[in-house]
C-alpha positions in Angstrom: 0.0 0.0 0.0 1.4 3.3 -0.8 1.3 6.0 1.7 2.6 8.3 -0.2 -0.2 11.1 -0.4 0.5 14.3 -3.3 -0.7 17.5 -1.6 -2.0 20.7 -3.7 -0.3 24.0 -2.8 -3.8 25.1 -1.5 -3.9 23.2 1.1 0.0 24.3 2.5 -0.5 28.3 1.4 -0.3 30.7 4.0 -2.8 33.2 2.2 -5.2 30.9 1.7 -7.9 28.3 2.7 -10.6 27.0 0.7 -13.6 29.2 0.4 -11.8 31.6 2.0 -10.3 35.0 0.2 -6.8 35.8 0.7 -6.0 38.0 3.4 -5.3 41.4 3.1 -1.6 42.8 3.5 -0.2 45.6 4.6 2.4 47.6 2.7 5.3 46.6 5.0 4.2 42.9 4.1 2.4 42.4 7.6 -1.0 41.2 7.6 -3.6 43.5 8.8 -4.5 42.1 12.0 -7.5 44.8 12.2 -8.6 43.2 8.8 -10.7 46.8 8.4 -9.9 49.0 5.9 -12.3 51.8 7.2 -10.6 52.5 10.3 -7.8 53.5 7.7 -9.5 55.4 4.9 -11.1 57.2 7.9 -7.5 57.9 9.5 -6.3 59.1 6.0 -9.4 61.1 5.1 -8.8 63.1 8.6 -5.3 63.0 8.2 -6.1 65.1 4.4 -8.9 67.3 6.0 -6.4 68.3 8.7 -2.9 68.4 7.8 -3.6 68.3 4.0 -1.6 65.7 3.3 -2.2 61.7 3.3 0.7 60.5 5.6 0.4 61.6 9.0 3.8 62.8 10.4 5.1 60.3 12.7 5.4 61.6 16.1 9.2 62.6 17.4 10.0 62.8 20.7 11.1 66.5 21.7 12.1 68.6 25.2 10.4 71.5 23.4 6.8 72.1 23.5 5.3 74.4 21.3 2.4 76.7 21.0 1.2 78.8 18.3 -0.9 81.8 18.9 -2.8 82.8 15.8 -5.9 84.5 14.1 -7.7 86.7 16.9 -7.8 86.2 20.6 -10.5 84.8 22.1 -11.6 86.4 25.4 -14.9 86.4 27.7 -17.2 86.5 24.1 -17.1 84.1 21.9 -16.1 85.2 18.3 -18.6 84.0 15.0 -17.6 80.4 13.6 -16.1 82.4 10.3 -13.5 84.0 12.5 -10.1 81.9 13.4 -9.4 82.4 16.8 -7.2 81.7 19.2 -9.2 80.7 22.7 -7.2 81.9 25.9 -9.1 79.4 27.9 -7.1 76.6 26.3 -3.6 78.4 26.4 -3.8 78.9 29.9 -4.1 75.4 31.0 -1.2 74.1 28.3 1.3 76.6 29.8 0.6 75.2 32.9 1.4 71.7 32.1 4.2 72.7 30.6 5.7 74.0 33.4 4.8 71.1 35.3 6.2 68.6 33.0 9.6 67.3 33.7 9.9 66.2 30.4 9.7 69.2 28.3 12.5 72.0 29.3 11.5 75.0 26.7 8.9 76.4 25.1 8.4 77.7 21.6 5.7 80.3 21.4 4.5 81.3 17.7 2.5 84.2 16.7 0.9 85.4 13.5 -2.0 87.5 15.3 -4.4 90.5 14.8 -4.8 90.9 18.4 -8.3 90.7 20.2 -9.3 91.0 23.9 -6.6 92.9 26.3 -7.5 91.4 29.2 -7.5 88.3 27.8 -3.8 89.0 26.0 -2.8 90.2 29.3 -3.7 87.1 31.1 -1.5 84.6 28.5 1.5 87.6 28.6 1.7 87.3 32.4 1.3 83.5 32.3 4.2 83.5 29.6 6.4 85.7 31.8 6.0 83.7 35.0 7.5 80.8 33.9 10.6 79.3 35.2 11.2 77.2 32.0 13.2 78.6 28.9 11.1 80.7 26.8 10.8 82.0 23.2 9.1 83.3 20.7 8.6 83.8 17.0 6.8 86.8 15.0 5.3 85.3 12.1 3.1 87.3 9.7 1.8 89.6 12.5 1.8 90.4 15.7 -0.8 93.4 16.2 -2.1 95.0 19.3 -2.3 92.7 22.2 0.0 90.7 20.0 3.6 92.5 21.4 2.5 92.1 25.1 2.8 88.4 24.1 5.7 88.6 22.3 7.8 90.4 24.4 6.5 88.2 27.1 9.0 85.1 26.6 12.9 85.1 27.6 14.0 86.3 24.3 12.1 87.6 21.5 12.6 86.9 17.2 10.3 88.5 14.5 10.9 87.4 10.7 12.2 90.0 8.1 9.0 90.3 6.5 6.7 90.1 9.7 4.8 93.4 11.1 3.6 94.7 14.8 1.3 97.5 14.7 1.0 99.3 18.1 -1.8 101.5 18.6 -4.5 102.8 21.4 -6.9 100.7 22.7 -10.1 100.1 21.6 -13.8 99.4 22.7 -16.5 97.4 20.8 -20.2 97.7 21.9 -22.1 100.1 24.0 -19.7 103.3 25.4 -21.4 105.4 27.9 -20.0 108.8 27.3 -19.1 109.6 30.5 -14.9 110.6 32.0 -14.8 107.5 33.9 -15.0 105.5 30.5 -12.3 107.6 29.2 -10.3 107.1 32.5 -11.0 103.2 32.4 -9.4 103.5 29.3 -6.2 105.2 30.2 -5.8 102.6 32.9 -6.1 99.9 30.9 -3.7 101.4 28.4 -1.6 102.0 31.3 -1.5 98.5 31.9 -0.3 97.3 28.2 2.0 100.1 28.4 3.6 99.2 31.8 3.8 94.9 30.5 5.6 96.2 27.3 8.0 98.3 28.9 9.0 95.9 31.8 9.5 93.1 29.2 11.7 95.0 26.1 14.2 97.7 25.9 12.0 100.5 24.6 10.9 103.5 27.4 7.4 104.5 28.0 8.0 107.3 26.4 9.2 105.9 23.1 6.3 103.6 23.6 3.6 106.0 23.8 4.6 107.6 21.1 4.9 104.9 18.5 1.5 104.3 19.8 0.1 107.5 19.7 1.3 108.9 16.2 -0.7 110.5 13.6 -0.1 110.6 9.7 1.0 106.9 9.4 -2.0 104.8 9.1 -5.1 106.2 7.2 -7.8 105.0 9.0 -6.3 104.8 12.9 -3.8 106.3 15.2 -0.5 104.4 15.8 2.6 102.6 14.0 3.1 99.6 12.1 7.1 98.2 12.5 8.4 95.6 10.0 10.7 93.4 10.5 14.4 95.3 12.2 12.1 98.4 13.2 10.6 96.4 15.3 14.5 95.3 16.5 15.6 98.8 16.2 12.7 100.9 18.6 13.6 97.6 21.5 10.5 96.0 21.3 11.6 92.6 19.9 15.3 91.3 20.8 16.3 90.1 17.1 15.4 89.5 13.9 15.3 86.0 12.7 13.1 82.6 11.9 12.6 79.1 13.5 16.2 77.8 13.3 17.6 80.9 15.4 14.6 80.7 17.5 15.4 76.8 18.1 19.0 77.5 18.6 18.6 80.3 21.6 16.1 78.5 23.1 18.5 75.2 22.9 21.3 77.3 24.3 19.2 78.7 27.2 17.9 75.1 28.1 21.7 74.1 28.2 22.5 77.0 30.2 20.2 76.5 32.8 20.5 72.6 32.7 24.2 73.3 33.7 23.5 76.0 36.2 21.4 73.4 37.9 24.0 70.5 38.1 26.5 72.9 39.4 23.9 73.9 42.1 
């Protein structure tokens, strides 16, 4: 009797099984254990929508957290859908944990703003400034009104060659009562930008309320706009310069103060 028994290659083929298709792939040759392509068209469709490209950017580990400030600050009212805004309530609580997290020692703080509410402004500037952890930031596009308390908020300050910062009075939207304690509420609040921006960058009060007070250079308001090295040259912002300086300084001061630990 022969035991010898031919087998077909269906019966030995990994891929295969009768009645069954073959399974699916992946591109690195893996099988998909999920075995649900919807989960990924979904991933890829979001990953389009969102970053505008189909690959999603692997995530790197990094020491530096960033945070971008853009469009117009959000304050106590909420702004109409159209408008890109920047909501202070969710700034707040990141610059918190970043101070809290061991892992991360700096932060990277990019603007491209039209500015929005003072108060609110104010709040993320003094957050900024109270931080014992490396900080800097970028000028990008813009940084308007309650955009250079920000700015000049962080450790050391960069604004791009093409970027501009206009400084100019403050304003009120809505009902005024026209009464002198709305013009003195306003002159204390001014009072209060005025004071941040001075404490936190090289230009005088004077100088200050000057650039913000001039006539003859914008057609519709009172005030000045600075582009790029004016901004540099009046002491507002510290240098001129883009993301690789602004990684570099803030690498240097994280080594710096690393070191001035250990030797403590």
């Amino acid at each position: 009797m022969n035991n010898n028994r031919e087998y077909s290659k269906e019966e030995f083929s990994p891929a295969t099984s009768p009645g069954q298709p073959d399974r699916e792939f992946e591109p690195g040759g893996l099988p998909d254990k999920s075995g649900n392509k919807n989960n990924q068209e979904q991933n890829t469709m979001k990953s389009i929508q969102q970053l505008g490209e189909n690959t999603p950017p692997l995530p790197v580990k990094s020491d530096i957290h960033t945070i971008s400030i853009i469009g117009q600050i959000e304050g106590h009212l909420v702004l109409p859908p159209k408008n890109k805004t920047t909501k202070y309530e969710h700034i707040i609580p990141q610059l918190v944990a970043v101070e809290e997290n061991p892992n991360i020692k700096g932060l990277l703080v990019i603007l491209n703003t039209v500015g929005g509410d003072i108060e609110a402004g104010l709040a993320i500037s003094e957050m900024l400034s109270s931080m014992n952890k490396p900080t800097v930031s970028i000028v990008l596009g813009g940084g308007h009104s309650i955009g250079v308390p920000i700015a000049v908020a962080t450790d050391y300050s960069l604004i791009v060659a093409t970027a501009s910062m206009t400084v100019h009075p403050i304003r009120l939207t809505g009902m005024v009562i026209g009464v002198p304690q709305t013009y003195e509420y306003l002159d204390k609040m001014q009072d209060r930008v005025i004071s941040f921006v001075t404490r936190h960058s090289r230009i005088t009060d004077d100088d200050f309320r000057h650039l913000m007070f001039q006539t003859g250079e914008l057609v519709r308001d009172v005030g000045t706009v600075l582009v790029g090295e004016e901004a540099v040259n009046s002491g507002i912002i510290d240098g001129v310069g883009g993301l690789n300086q602004a990684l570099e300084r803030l690498r240097y001061m994280i080594n710096t103060r690393e070191e001035g630990l250990h030797n403590d």
